[in-house]
Wavefront OBJ file of the C-alpha trace (Angstrom):
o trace
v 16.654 -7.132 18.711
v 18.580 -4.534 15.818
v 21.512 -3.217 16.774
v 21.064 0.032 15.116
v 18.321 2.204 14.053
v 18.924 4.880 11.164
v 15.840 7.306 11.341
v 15.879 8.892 8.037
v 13.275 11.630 6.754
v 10.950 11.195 4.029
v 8.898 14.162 2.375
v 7.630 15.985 -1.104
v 10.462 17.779 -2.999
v 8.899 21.030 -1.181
v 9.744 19.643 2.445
v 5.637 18.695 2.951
v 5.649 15.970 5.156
v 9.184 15.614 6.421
v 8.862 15.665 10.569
v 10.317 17.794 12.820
v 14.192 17.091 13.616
v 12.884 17.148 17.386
v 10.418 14.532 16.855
v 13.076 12.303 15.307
v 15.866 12.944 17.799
v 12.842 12.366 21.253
v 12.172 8.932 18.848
v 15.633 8.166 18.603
v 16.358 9.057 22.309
v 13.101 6.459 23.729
v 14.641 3.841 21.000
v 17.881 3.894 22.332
v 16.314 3.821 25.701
v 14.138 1.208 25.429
v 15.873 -1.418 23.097
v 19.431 -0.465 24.112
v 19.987 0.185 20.544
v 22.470 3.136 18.449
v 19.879 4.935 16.778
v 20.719 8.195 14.597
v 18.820 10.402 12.703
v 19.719 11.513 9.314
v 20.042 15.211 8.566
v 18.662 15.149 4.697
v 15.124 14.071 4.428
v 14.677 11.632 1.431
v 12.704 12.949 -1.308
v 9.657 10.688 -1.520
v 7.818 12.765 -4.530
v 7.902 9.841 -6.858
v 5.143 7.617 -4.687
v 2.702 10.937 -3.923
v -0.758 9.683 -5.306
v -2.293 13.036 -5.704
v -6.002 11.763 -6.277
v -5.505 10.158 -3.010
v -3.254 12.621 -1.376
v -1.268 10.147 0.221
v 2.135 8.531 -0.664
v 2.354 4.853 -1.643
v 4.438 3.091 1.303
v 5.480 -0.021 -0.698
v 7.675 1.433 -3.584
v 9.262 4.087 -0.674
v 10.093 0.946 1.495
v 11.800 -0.713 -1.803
v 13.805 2.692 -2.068
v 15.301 2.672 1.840
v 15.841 -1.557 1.526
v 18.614 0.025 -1.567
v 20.397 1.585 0.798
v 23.204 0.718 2.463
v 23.234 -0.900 5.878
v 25.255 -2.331 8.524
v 24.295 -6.107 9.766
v 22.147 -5.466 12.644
v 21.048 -2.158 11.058
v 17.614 -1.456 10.210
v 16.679 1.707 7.926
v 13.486 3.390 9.226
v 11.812 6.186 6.870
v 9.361 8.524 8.876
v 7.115 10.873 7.421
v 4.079 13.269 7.841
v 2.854 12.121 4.860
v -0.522 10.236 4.889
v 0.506 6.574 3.634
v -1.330 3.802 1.616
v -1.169 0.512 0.391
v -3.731 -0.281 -2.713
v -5.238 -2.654 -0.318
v -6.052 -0.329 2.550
v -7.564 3.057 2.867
v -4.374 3.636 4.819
v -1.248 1.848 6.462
v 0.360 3.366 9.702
v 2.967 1.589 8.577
v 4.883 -0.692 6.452
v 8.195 -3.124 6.983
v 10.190 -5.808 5.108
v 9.357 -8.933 7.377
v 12.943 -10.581 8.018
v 14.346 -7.488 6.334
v 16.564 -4.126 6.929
v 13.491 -1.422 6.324
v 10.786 -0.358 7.480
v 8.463 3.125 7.099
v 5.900 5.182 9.458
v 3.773 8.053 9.206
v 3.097 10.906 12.270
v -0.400 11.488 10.083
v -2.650 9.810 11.748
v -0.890 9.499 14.755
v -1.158 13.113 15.529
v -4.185 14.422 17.625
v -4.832 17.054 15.223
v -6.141 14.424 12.938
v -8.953 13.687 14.660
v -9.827 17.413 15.186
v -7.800 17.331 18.510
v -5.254 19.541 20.232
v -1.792 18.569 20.091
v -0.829 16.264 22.023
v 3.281 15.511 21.829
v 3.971 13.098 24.399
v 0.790 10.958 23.145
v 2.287 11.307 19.752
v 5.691 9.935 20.392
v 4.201 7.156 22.674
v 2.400 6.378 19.467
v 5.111 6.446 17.016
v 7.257 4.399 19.117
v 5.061 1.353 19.615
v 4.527 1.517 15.520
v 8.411 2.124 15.211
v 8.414 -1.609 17.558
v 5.823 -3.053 15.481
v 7.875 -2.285 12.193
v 10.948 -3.565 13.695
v 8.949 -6.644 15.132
v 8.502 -7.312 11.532
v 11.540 -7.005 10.118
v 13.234 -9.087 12.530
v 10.382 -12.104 11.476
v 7.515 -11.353 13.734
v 4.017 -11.408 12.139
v 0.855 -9.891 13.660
v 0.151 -11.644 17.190
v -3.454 -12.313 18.724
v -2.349 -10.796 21.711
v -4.177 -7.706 21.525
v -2.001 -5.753 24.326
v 1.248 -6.661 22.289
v 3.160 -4.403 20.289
v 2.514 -6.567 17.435
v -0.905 -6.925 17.570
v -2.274 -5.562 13.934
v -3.746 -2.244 14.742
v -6.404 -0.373 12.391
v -7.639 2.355 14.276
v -5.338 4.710 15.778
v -7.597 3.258 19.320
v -5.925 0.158 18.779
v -2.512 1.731 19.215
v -3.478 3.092 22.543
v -4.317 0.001 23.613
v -1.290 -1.695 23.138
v 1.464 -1.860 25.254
v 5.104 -0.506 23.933
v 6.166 -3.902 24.250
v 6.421 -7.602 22.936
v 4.329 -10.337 24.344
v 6.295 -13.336 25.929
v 5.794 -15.479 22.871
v 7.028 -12.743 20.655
v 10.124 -11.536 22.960
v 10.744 -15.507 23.238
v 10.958 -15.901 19.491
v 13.322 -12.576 18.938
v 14.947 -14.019 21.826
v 15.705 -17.386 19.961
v 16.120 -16.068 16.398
v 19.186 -16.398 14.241
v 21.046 -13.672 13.967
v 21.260 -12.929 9.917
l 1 2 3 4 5 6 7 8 9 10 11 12 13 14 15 16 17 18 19 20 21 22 23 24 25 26 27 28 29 30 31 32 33 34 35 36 37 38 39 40 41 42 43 44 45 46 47 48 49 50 51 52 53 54 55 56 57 58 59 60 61 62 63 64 65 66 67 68 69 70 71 72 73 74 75 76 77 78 79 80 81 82 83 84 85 86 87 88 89 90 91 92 93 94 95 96 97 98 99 100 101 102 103 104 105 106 107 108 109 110 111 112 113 114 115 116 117 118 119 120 121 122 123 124 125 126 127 128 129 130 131 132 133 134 135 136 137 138 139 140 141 142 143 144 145 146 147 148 149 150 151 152 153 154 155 156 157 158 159 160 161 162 163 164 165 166 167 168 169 170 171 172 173 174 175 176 177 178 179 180 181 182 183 184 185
């Protein structure tokens, strides 16, 4: 599917929202694993200030995609920001996530993902298994994939953090048939 992943860390000027460096390297580690990919992670978190909506306390995903997309990449590379920050679109309450479809970069936020959200104990293991199928949905994307109907796919378009559980941390046949027979480019 991508050759490489570069995990790169996005918070506030102060360091709010920028994940743990052990949560990035266990995400690198199962992406490597599972999609036989070179993933890194990137020591300096990127500082994603300019996008923090304080009415809404949450950082605009769209103009902080446009930022990683500027940086440079390897072909087969895809740049994936991932923050604790709480992130939006205009034209949802809030996004898990956000990609370039048939691009190079992609975001996702731990903030809803952790069990804490929902008044919960922490829960690490449930937390990565979350972040990793939205790290495969954002990468579904920007290798072409749109949402599939397939709820149990990793590409089915999830809303509630329930919908994420339900899915499995991988692609449908029609969906690993179609990254199967893409183009590289």
């Amino acid at each position: 599917m991508v050759e490489a992943i570069h995990l790169v860390p996005l918070g506030l000027a102060n360091l709010d929202g920028v994940p743990p460096v052990d949560l990035l390297d266990r995400l690198a580690a199962e992406a490597a694993r599972l999609l036989g990919a070179s993933c890194r992670v990137e020591t300096e978190p990127l500082d994603a200030t300019f996008v923090w909506d304080e009415l809404r306390r949450q950082a605009w995903s769209t103009p902080m995609l446009a930022r990683l997309a500027e940086r440079p990449h390897d072909p087969g590379s895809v740049i994936v920001g991932v923050t604790g920050l709480d992130l939006f679109v205009p034209v949802f309450t809030f996004v898990f996530g956000e990609a370039q479809v048939a691009g190079h970069a992609a975001i996702l936020s731990t903030h809803r993902l952790r069990e804490e959200f929902y008044g919960l104990p922490p829960n690490p293991a449930l937390l990565l298994e979350r972040l990793m199928k939205e790290l495969l949905h954002e990468l579904g994307h920007t290798q072409g994939l749109r949402h599939c109907a397939d709820w149990r796919c990793v590409m089915s378009s999830a809303h509630t953090v329930e919908r994420i559980d339900v899915r499995q941390a991988a692609f449908c046949a029609d969906c690993a048939r179609f990254l199967h027979n893409r183009k590289p480019g």
